[in-house]
Rosetta silent file (secondary structure, phi, psi, omega in degrees, C-alpha in Angstrom):
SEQUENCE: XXXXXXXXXXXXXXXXXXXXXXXXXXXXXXXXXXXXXXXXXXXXXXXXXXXXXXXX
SCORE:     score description
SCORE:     0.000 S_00000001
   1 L     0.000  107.327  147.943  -13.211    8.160    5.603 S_00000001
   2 L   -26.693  -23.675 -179.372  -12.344    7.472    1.940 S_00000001
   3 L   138.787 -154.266  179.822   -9.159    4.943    2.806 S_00000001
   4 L  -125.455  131.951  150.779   -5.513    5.548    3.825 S_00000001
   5 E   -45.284  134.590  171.067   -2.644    7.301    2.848 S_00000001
   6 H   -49.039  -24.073 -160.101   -0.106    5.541    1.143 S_00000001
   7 H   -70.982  -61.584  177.689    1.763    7.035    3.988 S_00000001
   8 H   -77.263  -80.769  173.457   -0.476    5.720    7.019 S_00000001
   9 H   -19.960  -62.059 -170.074   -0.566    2.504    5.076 S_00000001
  10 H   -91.984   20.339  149.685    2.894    1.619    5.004 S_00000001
  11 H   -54.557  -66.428  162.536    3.156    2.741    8.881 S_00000001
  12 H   -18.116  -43.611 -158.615    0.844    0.308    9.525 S_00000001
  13 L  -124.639   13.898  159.834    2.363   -2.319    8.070 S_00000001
  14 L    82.270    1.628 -165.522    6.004   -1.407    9.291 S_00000001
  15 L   -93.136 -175.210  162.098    7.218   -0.898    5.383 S_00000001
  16 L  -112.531  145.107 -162.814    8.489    2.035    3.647 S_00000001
  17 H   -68.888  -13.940  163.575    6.046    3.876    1.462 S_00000001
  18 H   -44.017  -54.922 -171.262    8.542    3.302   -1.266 S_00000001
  19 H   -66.034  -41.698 -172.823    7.976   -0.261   -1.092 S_00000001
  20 H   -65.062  -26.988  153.477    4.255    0.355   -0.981 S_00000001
  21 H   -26.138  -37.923 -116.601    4.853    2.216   -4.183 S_00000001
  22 H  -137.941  -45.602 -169.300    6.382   -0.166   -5.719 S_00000001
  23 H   -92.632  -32.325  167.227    3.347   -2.749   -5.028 S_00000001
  24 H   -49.609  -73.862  172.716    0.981   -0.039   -6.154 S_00000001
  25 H   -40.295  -41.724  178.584    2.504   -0.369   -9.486 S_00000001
  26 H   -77.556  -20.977  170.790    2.971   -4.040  -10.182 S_00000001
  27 H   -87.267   23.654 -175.522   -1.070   -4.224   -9.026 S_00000001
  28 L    62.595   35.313 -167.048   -1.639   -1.501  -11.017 S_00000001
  29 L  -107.529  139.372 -167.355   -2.980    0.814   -8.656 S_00000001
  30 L   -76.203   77.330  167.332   -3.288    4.579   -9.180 S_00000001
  31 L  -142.717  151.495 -173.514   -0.812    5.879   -6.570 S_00000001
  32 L  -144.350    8.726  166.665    2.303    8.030   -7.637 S_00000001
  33 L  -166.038  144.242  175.548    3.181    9.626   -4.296 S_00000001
  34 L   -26.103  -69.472 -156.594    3.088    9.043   -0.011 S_00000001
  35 L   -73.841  -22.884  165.309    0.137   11.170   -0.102 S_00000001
  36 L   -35.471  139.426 -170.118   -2.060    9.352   -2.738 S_00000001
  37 E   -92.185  112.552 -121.055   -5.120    8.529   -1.388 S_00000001
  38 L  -132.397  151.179  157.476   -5.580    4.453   -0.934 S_00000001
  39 L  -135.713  151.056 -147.312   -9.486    3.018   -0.894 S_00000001
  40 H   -49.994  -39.032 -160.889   -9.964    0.215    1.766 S_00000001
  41 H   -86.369  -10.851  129.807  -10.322   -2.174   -1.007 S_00000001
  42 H   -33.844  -35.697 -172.069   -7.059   -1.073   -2.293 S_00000001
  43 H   -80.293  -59.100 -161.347   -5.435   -0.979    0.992 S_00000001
  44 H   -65.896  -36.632  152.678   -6.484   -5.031    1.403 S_00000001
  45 H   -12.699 -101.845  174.515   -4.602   -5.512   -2.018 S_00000001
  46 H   -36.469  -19.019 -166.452   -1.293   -4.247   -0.643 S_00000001
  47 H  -106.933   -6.441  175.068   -1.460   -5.450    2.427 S_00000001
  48 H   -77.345  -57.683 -139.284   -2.107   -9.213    0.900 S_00000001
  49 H   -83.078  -43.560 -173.101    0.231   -8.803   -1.519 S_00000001
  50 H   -96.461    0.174  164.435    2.889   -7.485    0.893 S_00000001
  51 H   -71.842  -57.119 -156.503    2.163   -9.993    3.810 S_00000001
  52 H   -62.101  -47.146 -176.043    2.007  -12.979    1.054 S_00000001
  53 L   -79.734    7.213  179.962    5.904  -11.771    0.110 S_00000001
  54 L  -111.748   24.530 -170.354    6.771  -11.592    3.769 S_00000001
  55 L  -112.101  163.575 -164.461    6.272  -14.470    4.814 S_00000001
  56 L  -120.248    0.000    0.000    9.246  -16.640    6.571 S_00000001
């Protein structure tokens, strides 16, 4: 397995793939639709990035 869907990603992480969109872009990450293909080290990115801005 190559990584996760943008899709499966923000399932995972309870978001909407919009938002994961949205964090693709400001890191600069090559994804332009739910189906974009994510690599792991990519995935750990997003999920720091969207954890770090979640936090209460």
């Amino acid at each position: 397995m190559k990584g996760l869907r943008v899709l499966e990603l923000a399932q995972a992480l309870e978001a909407d793939y919009s938002d994961i969109l949205a964090i693709c872009a400001i890191l600069n990450l090559k994804a332009t639709s739910r189906l974009s293909t994510l690599s792991f080290e990519d995935c750990k990115k997003i999920t720091d990035y969207y954890e770090g801005k979640n936090k209460k």
